[in-house]
Backbone as ProteinMPNN parsed JSONL, in Angstrom:
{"seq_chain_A": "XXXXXXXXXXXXXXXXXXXXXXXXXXXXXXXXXXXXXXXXXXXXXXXXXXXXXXXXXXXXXXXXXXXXXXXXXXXXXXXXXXXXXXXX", "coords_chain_A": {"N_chain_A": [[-5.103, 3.57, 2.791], [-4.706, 1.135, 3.47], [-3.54, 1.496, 6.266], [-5.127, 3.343, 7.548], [-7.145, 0.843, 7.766], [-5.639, -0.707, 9.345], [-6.044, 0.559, 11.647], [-8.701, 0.537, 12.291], [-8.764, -1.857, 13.0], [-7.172, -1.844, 14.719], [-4.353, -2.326, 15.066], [-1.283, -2.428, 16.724], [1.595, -0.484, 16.478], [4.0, -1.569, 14.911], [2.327, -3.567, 13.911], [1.084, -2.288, 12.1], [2.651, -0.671, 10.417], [3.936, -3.249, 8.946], [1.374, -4.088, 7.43], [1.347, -1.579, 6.22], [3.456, -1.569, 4.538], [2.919, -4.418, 3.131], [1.494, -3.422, 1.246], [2.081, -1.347, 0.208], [3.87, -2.63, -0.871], [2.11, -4.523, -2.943], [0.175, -3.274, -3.472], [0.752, -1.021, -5.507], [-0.536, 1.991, -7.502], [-0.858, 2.425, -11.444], [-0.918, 5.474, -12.92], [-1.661, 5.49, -15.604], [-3.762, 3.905, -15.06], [-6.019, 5.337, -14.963], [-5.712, 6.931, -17.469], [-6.183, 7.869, -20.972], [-6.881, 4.988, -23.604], [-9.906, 4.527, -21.907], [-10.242, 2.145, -19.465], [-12.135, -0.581, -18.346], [-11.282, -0.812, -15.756], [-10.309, 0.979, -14.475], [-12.741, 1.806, -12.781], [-13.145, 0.17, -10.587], [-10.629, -0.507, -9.539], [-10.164, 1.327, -7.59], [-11.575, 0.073, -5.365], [-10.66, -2.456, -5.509], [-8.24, -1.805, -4.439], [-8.884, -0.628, -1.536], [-10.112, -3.426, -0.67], [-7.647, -4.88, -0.886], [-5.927, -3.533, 0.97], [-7.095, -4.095, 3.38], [-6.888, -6.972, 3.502], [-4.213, -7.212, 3.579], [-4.292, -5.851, 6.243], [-5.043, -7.625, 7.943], [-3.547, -10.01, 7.126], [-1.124, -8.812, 8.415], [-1.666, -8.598, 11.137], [-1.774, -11.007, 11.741], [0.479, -11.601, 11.684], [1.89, -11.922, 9.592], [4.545, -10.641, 8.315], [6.068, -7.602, 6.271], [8.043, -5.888, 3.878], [9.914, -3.485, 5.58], [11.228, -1.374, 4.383], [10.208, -0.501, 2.123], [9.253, 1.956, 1.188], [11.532, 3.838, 1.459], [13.739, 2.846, 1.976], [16.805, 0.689, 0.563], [16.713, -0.013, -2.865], [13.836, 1.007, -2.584], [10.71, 2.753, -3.29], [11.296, 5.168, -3.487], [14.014, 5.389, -4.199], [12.691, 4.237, -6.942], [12.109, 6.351, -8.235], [13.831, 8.745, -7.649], [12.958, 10.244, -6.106], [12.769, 11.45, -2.426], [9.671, 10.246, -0.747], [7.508, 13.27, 0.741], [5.525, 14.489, 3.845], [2.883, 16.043, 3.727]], "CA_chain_A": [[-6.18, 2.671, 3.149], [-3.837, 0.314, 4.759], [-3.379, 2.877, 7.677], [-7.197, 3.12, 8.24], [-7.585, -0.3, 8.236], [-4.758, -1.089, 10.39], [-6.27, 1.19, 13.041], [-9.903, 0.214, 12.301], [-8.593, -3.566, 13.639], [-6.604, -2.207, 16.457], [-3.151, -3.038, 14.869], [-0.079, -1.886, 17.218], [2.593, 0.074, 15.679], [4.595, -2.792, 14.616], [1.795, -4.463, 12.578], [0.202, -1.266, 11.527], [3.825, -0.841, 9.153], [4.287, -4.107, 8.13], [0.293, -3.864, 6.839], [1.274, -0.316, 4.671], [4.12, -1.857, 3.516], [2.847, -4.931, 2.468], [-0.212, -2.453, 1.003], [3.035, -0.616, -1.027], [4.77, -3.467, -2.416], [1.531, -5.057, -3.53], [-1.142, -2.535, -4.721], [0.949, -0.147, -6.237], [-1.286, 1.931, -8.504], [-0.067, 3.418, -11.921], [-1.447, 6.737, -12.976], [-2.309, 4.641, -16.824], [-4.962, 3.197, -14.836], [-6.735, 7.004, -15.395], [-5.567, 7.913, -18.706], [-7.211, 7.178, -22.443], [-7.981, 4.981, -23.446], [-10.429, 4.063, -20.553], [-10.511, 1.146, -19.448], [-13.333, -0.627, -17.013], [-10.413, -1.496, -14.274], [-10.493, 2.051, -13.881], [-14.222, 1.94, -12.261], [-12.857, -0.764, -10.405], [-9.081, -0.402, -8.982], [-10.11, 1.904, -5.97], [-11.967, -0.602, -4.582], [-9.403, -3.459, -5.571], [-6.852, -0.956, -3.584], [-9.505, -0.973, -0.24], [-10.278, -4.781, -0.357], [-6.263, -5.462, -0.845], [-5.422, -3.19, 1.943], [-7.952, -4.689, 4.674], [-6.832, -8.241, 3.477], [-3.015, -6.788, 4.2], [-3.859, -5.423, 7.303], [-5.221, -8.859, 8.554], [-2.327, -11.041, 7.278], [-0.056, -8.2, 9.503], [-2.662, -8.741, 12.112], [-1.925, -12.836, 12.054], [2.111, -11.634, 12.412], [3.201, -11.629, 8.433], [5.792, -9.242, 7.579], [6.587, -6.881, 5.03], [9.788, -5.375, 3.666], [9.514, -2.133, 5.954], [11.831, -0.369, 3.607], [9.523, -0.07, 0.67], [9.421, 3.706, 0.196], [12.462, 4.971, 1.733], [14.827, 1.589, 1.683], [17.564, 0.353, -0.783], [15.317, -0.2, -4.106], [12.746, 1.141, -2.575], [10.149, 3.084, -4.12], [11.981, 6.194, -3.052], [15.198, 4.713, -5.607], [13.009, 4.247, -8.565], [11.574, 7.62, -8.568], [14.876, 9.381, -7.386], [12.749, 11.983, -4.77], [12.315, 10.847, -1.304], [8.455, 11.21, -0.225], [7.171, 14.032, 1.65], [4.484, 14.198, 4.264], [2.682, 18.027, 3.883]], "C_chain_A": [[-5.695, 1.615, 4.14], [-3.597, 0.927, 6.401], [-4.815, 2.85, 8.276], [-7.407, 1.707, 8.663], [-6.915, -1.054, 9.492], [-5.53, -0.475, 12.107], [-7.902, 0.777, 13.368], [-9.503, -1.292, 13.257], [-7.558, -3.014, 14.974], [-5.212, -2.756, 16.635], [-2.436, -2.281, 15.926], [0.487, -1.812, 15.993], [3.504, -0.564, 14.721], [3.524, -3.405, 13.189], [1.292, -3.214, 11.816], [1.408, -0.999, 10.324], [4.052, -1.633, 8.794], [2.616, -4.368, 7.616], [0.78, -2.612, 5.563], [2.386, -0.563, 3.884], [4.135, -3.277, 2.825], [1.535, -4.594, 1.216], [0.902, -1.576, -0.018], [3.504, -1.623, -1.446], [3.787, -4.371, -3.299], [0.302, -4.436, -3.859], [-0.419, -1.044, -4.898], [-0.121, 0.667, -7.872], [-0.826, 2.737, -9.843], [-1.007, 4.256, -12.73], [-1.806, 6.218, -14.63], [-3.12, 4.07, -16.604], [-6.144, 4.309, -15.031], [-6.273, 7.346, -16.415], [-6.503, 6.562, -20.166], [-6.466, 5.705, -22.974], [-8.598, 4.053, -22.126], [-10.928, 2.707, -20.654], [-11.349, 0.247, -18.387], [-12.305, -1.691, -15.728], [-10.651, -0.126, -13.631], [-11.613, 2.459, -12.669], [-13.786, 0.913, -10.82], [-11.805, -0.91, -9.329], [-9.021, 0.57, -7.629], [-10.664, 1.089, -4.696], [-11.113, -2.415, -4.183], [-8.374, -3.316, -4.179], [-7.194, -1.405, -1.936], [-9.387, -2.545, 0.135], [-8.293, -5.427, 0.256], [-5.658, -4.86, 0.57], [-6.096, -3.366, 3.664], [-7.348, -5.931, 4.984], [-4.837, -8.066, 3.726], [-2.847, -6.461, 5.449], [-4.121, -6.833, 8.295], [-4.136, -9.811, 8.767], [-1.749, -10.056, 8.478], [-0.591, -8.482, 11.051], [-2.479, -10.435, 13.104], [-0.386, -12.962, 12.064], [2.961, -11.913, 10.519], [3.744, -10.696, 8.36], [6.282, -8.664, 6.376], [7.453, -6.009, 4.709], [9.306, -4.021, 4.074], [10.268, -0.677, 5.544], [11.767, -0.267, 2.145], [9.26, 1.214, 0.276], [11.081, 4.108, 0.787], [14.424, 3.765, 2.04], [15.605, 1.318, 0.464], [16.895, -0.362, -2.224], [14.242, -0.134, -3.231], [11.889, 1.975, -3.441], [10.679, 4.84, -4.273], [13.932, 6.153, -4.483], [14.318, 5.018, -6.636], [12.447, 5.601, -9.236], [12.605, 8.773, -8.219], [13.65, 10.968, -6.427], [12.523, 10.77, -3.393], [10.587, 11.591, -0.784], [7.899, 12.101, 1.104], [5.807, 14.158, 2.507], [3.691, 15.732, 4.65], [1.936, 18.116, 5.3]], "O_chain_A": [[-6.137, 1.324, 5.252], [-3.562, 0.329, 7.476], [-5.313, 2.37, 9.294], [-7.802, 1.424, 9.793], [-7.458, -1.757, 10.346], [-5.499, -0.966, 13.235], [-8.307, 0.706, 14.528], [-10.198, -1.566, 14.236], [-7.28, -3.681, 15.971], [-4.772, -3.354, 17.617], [-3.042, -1.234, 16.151], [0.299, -2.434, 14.948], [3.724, 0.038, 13.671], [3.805, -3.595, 12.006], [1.127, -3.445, 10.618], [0.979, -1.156, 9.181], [4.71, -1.355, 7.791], [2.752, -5.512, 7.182], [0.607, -2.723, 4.349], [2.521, -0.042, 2.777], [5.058, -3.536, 2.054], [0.89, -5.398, 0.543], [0.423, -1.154, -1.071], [3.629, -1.622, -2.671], [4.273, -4.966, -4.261], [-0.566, -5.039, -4.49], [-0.97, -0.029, -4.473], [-0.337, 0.09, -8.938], [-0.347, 3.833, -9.55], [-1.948, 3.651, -13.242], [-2.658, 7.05, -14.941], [-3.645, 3.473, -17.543], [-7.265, 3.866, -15.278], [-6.392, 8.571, -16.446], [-6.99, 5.436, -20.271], [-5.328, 5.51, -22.548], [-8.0, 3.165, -21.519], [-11.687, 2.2, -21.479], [-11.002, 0.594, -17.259], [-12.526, -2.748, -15.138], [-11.096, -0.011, -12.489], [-11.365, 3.284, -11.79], [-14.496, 1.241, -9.87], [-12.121, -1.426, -8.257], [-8.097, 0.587, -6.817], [-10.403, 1.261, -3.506], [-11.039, -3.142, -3.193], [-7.943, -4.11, -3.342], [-6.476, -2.085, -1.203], [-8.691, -2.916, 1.08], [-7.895, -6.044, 1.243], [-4.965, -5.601, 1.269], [-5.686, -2.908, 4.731], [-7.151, -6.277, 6.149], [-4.287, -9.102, 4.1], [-1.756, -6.58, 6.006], [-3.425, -7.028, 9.291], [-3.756, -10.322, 9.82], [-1.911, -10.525, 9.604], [0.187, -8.55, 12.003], [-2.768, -10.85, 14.226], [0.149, -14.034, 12.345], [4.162, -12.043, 10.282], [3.069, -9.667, 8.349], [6.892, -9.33, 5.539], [7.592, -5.154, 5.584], [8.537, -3.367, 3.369], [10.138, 0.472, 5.966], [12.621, -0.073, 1.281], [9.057, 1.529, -0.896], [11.646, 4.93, 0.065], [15.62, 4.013, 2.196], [15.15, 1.668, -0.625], [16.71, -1.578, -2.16], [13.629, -1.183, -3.037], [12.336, 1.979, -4.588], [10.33, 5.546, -5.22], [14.507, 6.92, -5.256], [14.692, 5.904, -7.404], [12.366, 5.847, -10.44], [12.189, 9.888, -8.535], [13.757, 12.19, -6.325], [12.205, 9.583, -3.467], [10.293, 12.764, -0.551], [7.88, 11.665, 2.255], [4.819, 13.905, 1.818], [3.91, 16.383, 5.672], [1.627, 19.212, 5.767]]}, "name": "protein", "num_of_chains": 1, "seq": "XXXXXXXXXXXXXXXXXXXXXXXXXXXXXXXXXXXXXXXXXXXXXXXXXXXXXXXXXXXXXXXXXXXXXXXXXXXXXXXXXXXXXXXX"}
């Protein structure tokens, strides 16, 4: 969503990654947000995800920065899951 939005505003390359990675280190979502019992974040948390990743791509937009080695960096998210992610 961060990615869309980044390009919806017209980010350059530069802000368009420090938008998805301040969009990974702060709406990480965990897969207990879909399991029993259900809970009404569930209904809820996709649109959380959108809002958070528009309001990420803006700050990147106004020149904040975000740790651009959040999946594939030293503790990144790539560490705590021991696979590196793939792009099919």
């Amino acid at each position: 969503m961060a990615a869309g939005a980044a390009r919806l505003l017209g980010l350059d390359m530069q802000q368009a990654a420090h938008a998805i990675a301040l969009a990974g280190v702060g709406c990480l979502s965990l897969a207990v947000v879909q399991a029993e019992p259900v809970s009404q974040w569930k209904g809820l948390s996709s649109g959380e995800t959108g809002m958070r990743a528009l309001h990420n791509a803006l700050l990147a937009r106004a020149g904040i920065t975000g740790p651009l080695g959040v999946f594939e960096g030293p503790l990144g998210l790539s560490d705590l899951v021991h696979r590196k992610p793939g792009i099919p």
